[in-house]
C-alpha positions in Angstrom: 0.0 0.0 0.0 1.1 3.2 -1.3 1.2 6.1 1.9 1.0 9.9 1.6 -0.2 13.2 2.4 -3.2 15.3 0.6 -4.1 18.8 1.4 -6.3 21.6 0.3 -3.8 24.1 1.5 -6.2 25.9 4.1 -4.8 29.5 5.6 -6.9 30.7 8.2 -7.0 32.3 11.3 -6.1 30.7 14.0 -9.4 30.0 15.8 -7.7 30.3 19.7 -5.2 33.3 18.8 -6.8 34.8 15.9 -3.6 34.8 14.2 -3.1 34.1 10.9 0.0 33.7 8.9 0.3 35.2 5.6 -0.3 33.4 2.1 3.4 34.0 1.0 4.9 31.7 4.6 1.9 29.1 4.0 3.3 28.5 1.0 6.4 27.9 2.4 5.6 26.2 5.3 4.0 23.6 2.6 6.9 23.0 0.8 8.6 21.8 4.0 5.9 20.1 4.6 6.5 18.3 0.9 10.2 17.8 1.4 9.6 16.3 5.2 6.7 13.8 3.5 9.7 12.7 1.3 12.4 12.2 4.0 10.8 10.2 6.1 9.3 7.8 3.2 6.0 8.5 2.3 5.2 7.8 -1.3 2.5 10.6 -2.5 2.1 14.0 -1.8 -1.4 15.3 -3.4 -2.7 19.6 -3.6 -6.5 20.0 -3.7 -7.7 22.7 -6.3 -10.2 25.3 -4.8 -11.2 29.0 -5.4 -12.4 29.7 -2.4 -10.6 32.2 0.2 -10.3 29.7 2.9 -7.9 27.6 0.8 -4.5 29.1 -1.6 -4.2 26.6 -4.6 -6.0 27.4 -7.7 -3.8 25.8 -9.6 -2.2 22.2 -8.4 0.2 21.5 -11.3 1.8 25.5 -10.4 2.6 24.1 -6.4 3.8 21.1 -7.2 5.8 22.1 -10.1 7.7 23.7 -6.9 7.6 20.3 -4.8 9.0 18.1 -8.2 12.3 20.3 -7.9 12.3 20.1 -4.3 12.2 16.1 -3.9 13.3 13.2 -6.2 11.1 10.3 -5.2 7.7 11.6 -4.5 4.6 10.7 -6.8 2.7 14.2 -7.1 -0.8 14.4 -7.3 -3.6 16.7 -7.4 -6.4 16.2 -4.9 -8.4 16.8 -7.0 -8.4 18.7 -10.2 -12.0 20.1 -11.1 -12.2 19.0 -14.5 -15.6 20.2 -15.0 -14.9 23.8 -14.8 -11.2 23.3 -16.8 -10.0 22.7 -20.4 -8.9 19.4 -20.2 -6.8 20.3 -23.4 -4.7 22.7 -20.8 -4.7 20.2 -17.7 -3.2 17.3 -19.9 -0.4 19.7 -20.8 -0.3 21.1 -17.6 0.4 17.5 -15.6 2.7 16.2 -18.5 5.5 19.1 -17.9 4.6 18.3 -14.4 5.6 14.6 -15.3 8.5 16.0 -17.6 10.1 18.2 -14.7 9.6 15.7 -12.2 11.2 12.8 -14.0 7.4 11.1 -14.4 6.0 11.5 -10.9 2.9 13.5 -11.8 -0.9 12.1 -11.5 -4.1 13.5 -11.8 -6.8 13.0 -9.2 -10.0 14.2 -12.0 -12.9 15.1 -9.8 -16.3 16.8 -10.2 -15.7 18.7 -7.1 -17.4 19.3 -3.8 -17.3 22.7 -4.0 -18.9 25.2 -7.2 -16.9 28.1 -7.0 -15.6 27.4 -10.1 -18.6 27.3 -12.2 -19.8 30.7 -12.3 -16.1 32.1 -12.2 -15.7 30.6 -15.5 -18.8 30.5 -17.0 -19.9 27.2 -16.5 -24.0 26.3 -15.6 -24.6 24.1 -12.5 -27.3 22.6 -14.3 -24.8 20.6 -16.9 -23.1 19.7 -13.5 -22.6 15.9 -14.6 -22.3 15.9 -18.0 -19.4 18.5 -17.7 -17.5 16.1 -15.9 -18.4 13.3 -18.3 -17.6 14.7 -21.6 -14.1 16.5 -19.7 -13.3 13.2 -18.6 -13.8 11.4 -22.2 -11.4 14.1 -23.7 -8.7 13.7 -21.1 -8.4 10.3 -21.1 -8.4 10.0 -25.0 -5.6 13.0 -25.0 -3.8 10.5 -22.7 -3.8 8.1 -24.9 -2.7 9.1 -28.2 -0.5 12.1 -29.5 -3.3 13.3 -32.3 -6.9 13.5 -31.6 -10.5 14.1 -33.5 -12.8 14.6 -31.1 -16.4 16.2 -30.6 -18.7 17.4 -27.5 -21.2 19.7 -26.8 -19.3 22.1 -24.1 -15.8 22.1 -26.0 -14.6 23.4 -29.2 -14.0 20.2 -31.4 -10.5 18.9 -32.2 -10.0 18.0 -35.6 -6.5 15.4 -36.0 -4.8 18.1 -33.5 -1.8 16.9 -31.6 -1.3 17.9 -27.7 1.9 18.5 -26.5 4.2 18.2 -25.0 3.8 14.3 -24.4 4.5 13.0 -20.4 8.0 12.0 -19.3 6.3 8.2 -19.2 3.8 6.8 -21.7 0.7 7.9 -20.1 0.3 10.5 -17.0 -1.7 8.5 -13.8 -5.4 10.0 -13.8 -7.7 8.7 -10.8 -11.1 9.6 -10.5 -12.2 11.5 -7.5 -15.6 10.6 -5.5 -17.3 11.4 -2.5 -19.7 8.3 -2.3 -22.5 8.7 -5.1 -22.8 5.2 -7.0 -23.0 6.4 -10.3 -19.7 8.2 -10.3 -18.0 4.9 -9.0 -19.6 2.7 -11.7 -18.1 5.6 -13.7 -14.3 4.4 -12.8 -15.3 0.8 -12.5 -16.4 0.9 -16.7 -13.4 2.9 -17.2 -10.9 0.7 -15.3 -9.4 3.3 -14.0 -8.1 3.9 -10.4 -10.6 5.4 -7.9 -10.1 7.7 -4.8 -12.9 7.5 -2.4 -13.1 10.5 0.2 -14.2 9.0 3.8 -15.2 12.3 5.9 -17.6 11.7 7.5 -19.9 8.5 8.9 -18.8 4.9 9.2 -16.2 3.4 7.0 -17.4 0.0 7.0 -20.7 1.3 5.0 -18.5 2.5 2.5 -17.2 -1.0 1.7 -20.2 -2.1 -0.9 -19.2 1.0 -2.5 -15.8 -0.2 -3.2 -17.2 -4.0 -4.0 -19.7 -2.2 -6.7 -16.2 -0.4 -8.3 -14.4 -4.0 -8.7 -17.8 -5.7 -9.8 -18.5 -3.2 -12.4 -15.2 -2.8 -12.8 -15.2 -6.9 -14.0 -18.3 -7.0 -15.7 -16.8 -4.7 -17.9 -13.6 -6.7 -18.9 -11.0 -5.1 -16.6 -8.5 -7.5 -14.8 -8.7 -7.1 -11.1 -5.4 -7.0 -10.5 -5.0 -3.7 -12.6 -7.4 -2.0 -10.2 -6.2 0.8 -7.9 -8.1 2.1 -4.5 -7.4 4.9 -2.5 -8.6 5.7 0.8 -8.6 9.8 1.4 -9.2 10.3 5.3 -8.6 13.4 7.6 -5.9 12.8 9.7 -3.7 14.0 12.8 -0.7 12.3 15.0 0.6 13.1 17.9 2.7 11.6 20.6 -0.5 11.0 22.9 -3.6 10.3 21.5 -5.1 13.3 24.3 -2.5 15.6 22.7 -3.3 14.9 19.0 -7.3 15.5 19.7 -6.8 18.4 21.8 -3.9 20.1 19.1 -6.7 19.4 16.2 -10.0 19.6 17.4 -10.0 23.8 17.5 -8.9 23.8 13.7 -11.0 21.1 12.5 -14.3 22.5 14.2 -13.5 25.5 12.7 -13.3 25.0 8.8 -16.3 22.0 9.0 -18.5 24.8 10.7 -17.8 27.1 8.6 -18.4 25.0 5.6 -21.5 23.3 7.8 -23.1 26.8 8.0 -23.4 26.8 4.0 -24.5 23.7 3.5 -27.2 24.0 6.6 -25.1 21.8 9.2 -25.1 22.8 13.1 -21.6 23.6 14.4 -18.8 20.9 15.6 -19.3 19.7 19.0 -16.5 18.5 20.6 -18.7 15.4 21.5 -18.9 15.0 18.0 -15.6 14.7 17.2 -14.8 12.6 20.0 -17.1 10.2 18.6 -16.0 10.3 14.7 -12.2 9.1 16.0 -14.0 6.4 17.9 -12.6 3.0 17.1 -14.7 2.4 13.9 -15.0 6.3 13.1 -14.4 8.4 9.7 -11.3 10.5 11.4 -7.9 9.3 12.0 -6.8 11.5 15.2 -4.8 10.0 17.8 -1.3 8.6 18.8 0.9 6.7 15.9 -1.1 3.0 17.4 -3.9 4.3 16.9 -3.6 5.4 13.5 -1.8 2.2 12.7 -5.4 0.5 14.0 -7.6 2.5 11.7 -5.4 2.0 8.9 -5.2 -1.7 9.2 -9.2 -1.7 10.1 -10.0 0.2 6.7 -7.5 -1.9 4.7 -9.3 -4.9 6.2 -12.6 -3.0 5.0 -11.2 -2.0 1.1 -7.9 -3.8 0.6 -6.8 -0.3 -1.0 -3.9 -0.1 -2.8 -3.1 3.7 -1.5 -4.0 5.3 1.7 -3.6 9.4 1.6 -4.0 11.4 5.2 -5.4 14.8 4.8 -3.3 16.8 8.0 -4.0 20.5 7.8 -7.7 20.5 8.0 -8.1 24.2 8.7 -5.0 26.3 10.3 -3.3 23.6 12.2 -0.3 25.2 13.5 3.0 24.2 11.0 5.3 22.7 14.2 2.2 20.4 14.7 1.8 19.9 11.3 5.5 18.7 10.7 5.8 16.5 13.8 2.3 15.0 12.6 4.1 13.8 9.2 7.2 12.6 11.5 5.0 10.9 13.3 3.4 9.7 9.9 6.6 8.3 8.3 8.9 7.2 10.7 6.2 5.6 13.6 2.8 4.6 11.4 4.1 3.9 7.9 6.9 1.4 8.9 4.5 -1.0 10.7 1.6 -0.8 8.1 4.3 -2.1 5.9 5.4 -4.5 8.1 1.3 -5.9 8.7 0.9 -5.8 5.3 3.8 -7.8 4.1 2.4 -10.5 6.7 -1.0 -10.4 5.0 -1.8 -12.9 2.4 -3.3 -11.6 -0.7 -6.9 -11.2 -1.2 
């Protein structure tokens, strides 16, 4: 199993201080963040895409251009890309440089996105919410497939025997499809045999196991090999040294951004009973001491049999020293014995 780090980037006030940092040392403080996820072995490092003002990336492939020439090993991912509101024309070339600079390290994590900022800031209607992503999705994966394409659809220009370039550092760039849960968008990546990443944010994990049973049985049905199939597991997650410590470093942070977020979408505020309760033993968030994580891990993996788990640490401003140690913690106390467990696990 693949391990890494995803984040949406968040910059916000601190919610016990009122502090907050400025955009130009977040960035910063992420790319030590990038170079730390590599020294202490984690595989991936993934940037969400957002236009919103809680969060600074707009643009993933920019950021991690940065992180290729700051590590040498690390796959680099976006988390996700909102190919409905893009020109997948421009986020093809935009990943393969990616892939070129980085020695062929880049991925795309296509998603429709949880989030519509993007449709009105570039002219897109809600209303062709799905069949955006649908037709996007078509024309990036064709792109990613040959050098010169014909190609029609309703809310892109046709290309006529064009070619796109340049062409990735490998064959073919990585692209995952993105979900939060609906059924239709994983039968989407099970017909398409490509590699899903499923969001787990919220509820019980265990109910999101049909879910990942209906991606490999579509997945089949349509004439993919199982053992090309790929499965991430995207969770929010925070280590500490205790497992008080880690709740009580992450809770104010975390409350903060999913009430915010909860007031939009007509959600009460986070109560710290709440929370307490989602990083339960069979809970949707991963925040506790380095056993405890390896307990959750090994419980989802016993759930999904995922190829790739990702662990989504700065959920709202969590303080940078915090941040860090959390990814020490990550890499040098969690990842090691997953490892080990799964090396002792027979195949499924």
């Amino acid at each position: 199993m693949e391990l890494g780090i995803c984040t949406f980037v968040d910059n916000l006030p601190d919610p016990v201080t009122g502090k907050m940092i400025s955009a130009y040392q977040r960035m910063q403080d992420l790319l030590e963040e990038v170079e730390l996820t590599e020294q202490v072995g984690l595989d991936v490092f993934a940037i969400g895409e957002h236009h919103r003002v809680e969060y600074l990336v707009s643009s993933p492939a920019v950021v991690l251009a940065a992180a290729a020439a700051r590590t040498k090993r690390l796959k680099l991912s976006s988390a996700v890309t909102v190919l409905s509101s893009d020109d997948p024309v421009r986020v093809f070339q935009d990943f393969a440089t990616l892939d070129l600079l980085s020695g062929g390290r880049a991925e795309i994590m296509a998603g429709r996105g949880s989030f519509i900022e993007s449709f009105p800031l570039f002219g897109y209607d809600l209303r062709d919410y799905d069949e955006l992503f649908t037709e996007k999705l078509d024309l990036l994966l064709k792109l990613n497939e040959k050098e010169k394409i014909t190609w029609k659809g309703k809310h892109r220009p046709a290309i006529n025997n064009l070619g796109v370039y340049p062409r990735p550092y490998r064959d073919k760039l990585s692209i995952w499809i993105a979900v939060g849960g609906t059924p239709e968008s994983i039968m989407r990546a099970g017909n398409l045999g490509v590699p899903l990443a499923l969001a787990i944010i919220g509820g019980e994990p265990h109910r999101f196991a049909p879910l990942i049973q209906l991606y490999r049985d579509t997945a089949q049905q349509a004439g993919h090999s199982p053992e090309t199939l790929q499965v991430s597991i995207n969770s929010h997650v925070f280590i500490a040294d205790t497992s008080q410590q880690a709740a009580d470093v992450f809770f104010p942070s975390y409350a903060d951004i999913m009430s915010r977020i909860g007031r939009e979408r007509g959600w009460g505020p986070m109560s710290r009973g709440q929370f307490e309760v989602m990083r339960g033993k069979r809970g949707s968030l991963l925040v506790g001491s380095p056993q405890e994580i390896i307990d959750k891990i090994m419980y989802q993996y016993e759930l999904f049999h995922n190829t790739r788990f990702l662990a989504q640490m700065s959920v709202g401003s969590v303080p940078h020293k915090q941040m860090m140690r959390s990814i020490e913690l990550f890499g040098t106390q969690v990842a090691p014995v997953i490892r080990k467990e799964l090396a002792a696990t027979p195949v499924k």
